[in-house]
Structure formats: structure tokens, C-alpha cells
C-alpha positions as CSV (number, residue, x, y, z in Angstrom):
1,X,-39.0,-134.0,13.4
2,X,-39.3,-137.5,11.2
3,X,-35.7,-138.2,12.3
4,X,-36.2,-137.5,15.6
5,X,-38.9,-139.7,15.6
6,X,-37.0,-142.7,14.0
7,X,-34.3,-142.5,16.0
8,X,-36.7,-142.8,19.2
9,X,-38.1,-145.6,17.5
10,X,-34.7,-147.4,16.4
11,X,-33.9,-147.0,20.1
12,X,-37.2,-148.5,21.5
13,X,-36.7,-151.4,19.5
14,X,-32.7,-151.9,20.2
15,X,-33.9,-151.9,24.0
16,X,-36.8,-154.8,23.9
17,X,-34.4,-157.0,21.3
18,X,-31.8,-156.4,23.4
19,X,-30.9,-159.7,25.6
20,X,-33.0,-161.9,23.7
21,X,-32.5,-165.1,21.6
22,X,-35.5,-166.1,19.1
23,X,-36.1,-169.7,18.0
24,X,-37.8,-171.3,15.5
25,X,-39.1,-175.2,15.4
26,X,-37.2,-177.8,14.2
27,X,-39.5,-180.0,12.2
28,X,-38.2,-183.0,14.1
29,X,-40.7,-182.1,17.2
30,X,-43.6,-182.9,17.9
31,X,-46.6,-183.5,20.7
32,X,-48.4,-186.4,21.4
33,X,-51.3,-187.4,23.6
34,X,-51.2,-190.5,25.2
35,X,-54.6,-192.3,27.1
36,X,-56.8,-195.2,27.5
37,X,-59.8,-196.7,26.7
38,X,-62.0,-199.7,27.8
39,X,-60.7,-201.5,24.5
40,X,-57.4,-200.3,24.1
41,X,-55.0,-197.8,24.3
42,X,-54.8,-194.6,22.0
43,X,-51.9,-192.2,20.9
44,X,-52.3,-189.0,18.8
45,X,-49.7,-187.4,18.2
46,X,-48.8,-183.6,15.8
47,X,-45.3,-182.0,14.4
48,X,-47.5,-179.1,13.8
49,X,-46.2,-176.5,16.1
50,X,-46.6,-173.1,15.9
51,X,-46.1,-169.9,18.6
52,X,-43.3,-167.7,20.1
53,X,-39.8,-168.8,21.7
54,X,-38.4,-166.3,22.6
55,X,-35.6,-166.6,25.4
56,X,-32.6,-164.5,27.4
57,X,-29.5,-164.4,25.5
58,X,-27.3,-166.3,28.5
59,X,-28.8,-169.3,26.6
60,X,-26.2,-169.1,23.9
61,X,-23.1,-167.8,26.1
62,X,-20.3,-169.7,26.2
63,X,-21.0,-170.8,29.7
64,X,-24.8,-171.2,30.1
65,X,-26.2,-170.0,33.2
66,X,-26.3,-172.0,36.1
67,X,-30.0,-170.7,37.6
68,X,-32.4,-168.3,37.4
69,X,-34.8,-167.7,34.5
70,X,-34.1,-168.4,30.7
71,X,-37.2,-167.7,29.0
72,X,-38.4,-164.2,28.0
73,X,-41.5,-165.2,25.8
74,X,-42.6,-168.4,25.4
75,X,-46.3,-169.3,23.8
76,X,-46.9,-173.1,22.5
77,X,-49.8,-173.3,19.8
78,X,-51.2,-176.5,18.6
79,X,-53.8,-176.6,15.9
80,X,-56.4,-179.0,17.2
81,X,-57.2,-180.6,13.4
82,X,-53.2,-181.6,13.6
83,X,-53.7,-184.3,15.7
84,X,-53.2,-187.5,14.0
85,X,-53.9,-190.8,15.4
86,X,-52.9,-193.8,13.3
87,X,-56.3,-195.6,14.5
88,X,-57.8,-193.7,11.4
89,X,-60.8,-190.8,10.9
90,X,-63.5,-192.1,13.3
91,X,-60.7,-191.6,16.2
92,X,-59.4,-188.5,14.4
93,X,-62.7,-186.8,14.9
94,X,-63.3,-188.5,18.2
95,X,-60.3,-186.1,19.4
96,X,-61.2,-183.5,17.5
97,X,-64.3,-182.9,18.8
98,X,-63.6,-183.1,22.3
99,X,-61.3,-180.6,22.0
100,X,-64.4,-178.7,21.1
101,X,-62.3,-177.8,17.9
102,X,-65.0,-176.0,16.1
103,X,-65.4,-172.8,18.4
104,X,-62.0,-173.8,20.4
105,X,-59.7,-174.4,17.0
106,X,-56.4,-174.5,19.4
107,X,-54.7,-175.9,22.3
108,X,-52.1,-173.0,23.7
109,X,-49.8,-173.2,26.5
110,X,-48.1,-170.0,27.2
111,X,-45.0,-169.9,29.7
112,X,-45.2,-167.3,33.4
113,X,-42.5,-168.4,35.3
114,X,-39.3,-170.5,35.1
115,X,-36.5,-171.6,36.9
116,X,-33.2,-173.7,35.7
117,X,-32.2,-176.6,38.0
118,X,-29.4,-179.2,38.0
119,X,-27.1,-177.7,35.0
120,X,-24.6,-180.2,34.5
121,X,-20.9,-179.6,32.1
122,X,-22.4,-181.2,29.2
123,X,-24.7,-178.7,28.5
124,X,-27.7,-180.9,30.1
125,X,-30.4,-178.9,32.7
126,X,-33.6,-179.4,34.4
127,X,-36.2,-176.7,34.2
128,X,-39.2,-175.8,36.1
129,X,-41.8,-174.2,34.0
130,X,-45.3,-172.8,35.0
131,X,-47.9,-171.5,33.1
132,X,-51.1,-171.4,31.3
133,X,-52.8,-174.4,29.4
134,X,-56.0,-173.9,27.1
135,X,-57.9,-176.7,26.1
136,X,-61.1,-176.4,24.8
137,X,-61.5,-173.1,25.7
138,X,-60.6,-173.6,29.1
139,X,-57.4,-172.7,30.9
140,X,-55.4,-173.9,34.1
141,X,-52.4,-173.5,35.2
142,X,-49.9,-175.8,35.1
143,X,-45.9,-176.9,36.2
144,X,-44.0,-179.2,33.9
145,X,-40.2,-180.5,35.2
146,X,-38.7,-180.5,31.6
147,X,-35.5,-182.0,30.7
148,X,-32.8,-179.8,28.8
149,X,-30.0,-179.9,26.7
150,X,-28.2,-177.2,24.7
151,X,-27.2,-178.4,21.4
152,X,-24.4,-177.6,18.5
153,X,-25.7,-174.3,17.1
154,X,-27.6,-173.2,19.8
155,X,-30.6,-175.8,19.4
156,X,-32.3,-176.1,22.7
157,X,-34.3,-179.3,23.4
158,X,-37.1,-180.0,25.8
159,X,-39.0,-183.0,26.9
160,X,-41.8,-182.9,29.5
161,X,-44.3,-185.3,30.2
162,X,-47.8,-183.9,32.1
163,X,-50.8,-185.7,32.7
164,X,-53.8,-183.9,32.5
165,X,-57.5,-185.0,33.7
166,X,-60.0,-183.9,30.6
167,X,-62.8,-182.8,32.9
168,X,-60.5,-180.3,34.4
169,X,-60.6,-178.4,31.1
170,X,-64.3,-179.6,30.9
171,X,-63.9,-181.8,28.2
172,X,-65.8,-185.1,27.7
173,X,-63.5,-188.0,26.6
174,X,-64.2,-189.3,23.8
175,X,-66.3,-192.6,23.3
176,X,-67.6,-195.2,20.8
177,X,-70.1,-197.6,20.1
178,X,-72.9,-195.9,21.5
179,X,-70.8,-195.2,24.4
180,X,-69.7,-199.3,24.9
181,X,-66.1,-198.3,24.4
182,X,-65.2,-195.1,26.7
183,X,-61.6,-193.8,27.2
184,X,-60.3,-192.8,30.4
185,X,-60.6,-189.3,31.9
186,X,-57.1,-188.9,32.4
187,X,-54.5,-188.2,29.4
188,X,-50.6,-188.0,29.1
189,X,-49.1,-185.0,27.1
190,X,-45.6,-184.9,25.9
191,X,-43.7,-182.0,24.5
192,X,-40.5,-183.1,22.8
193,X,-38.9,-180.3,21.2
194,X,-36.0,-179.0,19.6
195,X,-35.9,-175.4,19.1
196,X,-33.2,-173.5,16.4
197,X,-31.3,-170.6,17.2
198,X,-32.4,-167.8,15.0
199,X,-30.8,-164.8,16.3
């Protein structure tokens, strides 16, 4: 009976690995948020990237596939405490905070939907990606246009650039000198990533 049951097991296993590539991080990537203030302009930016990436195994055939989806499970975690801006701790935990980091300690952005567009010979693609962003605590949906390449090895790399309004994710942006100096409510995320083949 124990075999029997291993064997079912082995099987159910074979069958969800089955068609799938994993990836890790490259160190390399990284996030940044870009935005604006009534002083000057600010930039925080992490390399701390953490999650799932998983994707369909066309993505490392020989000829990679020319449409449809690529991504089988795909969840983006940021710590919020990983955001570093070079304008030192006071704007560090300026960012932190309205991030709510305390009760809301990361920003996630998990993919639902895809679809490739524009693969060219050199291994270059456009995709369309939809799916959930949580900031704060709060989530929207949201559609990047990322640009794609398929590396040497199997990397994959992504760029996407999204800007996001803060109160949509009922945030309150950040402000200084007893509220003198106030940034803007809308912000600029970029995701530039390269992703390593694991399997």
C-alpha cells in the first residue's frame, strides 16, 4: 500500500513539473521608484527581490514561441524596508512609512494573464502582463507592456515601466517640513530584471 501510494504521489508531481521552467533572480536586478516633490526629485530604488518565476517550458526551446502565454506562476515580492534612497534616513523612513510598512511589511505583484507580442529572430519580445499589485495593503489591478529578451543560458530579462497614483492604493505621499515640502501623488515604478534558468 506505501508503494502504491508513492508512486501516485511521484506521478502527481511529474504531471504539475511537467512543462515548466523555474527561475531564480540574478542579483543584477532590481526596482526602483521614481517621483517628485515641491523641492526636488526623489529615486528609491531595491535589488532585494524575492517571489516565484515560474514559466512554460517553450521559453527555453530552441525556437521560442511566437504568441500565446509564457508564464505559469509568476509572484513579485519586495520587502518594503529594502528601499534605499540615496537622500539618506529621514527620506528612507519617509517611504517606509507610507508604505504603511509596519502592518503592510511588503509590496507584491502577482501575474493573471499574459500574452507575447512582436517576437523578433534575435530572441527580443514584447509582453503584455496583467495582474495584481499590493501596496500598503491595498491591491489593483494592473497591465505592464514589458520588454523581453532571451539571453545565453536561458536568462530572461524584463523591463517595464508603470506609473502608479499613491492614493489609488490609499497611500499618503510622503512630506517634510511640517508638510512645506510635499511630493507628488503620482510615482514611476520600474522592474528591470534578469531571471536565471534553474531547471
Amino acid at each position: 500500500m506505501k508503494k502504491l501510494f508513492l508512486s501516485i504521489a511521484v506521478v502527481i508531481l511529474c504531471q504539475i513539473s511537467f512543462g515548466q521552467s523555474s527561475y531564480t533572480v540574478d542579483p543584477s536586478s532590481k526596482v526602483t521608484v521614481k517621483g517628485t516633490s515641491t523641492l526636488h526629485d526623489w529615486t528609491s530604488e531595491t535589488k532585494t527581490i524575492q517571489g516565484n518565476y515560474v514559466f512554460k517550458s517553450a521559453v527555453t526551446d530552441k525556437k521560442f514561441p511566437t504568441s500565446g502565454s509564457i508564464v505559469s506562476d509568476v509572484k513579485l515580492v519586495i520587502p518594503v524596508t529594502s528601499l534605499y534612497s540615496e537622500r539618506g534616513d529621514a527620506m528612507n523612513n519617509k517611504t517606509h512609512n507610507a508604505f504603511v510598512y509596519e502592518t503592510n511589511p511588503e509590496i507584491t505583484f502577482v501575474v493573471k494573464s499574459d500574452q507575447l507580442k512582436e517576437v523578433t529572430k534575435e530572441g527580443k519580445f514584447k509582453l503584455v502582463v496583467t495582474g495584481d499589485l499590493t501596496m500598503a495593503g491595498h491591491t489593483e489591478s494592473i497591465t505592464l507592456d514589458m520588454e523581453g529578451e532571451r539571453l545565453a543560458n536561458n536568462q530572461l530579462k524584463f523591463f517595464a515601466s508603470k506609473k502608479i497614483n499613491m492614493t489609488t492604493y490609499e497611500m499618503v505621499p510622503p512630506s517634510a517640513m511640517f508638510g512645506q515640502i510635499k511630493t507628488g501623488e503620482e510615482v514611476t515604478i520600474e522592474f528591470d530584471l534578469l531571471l536565471n534558468n534553474t531547471k
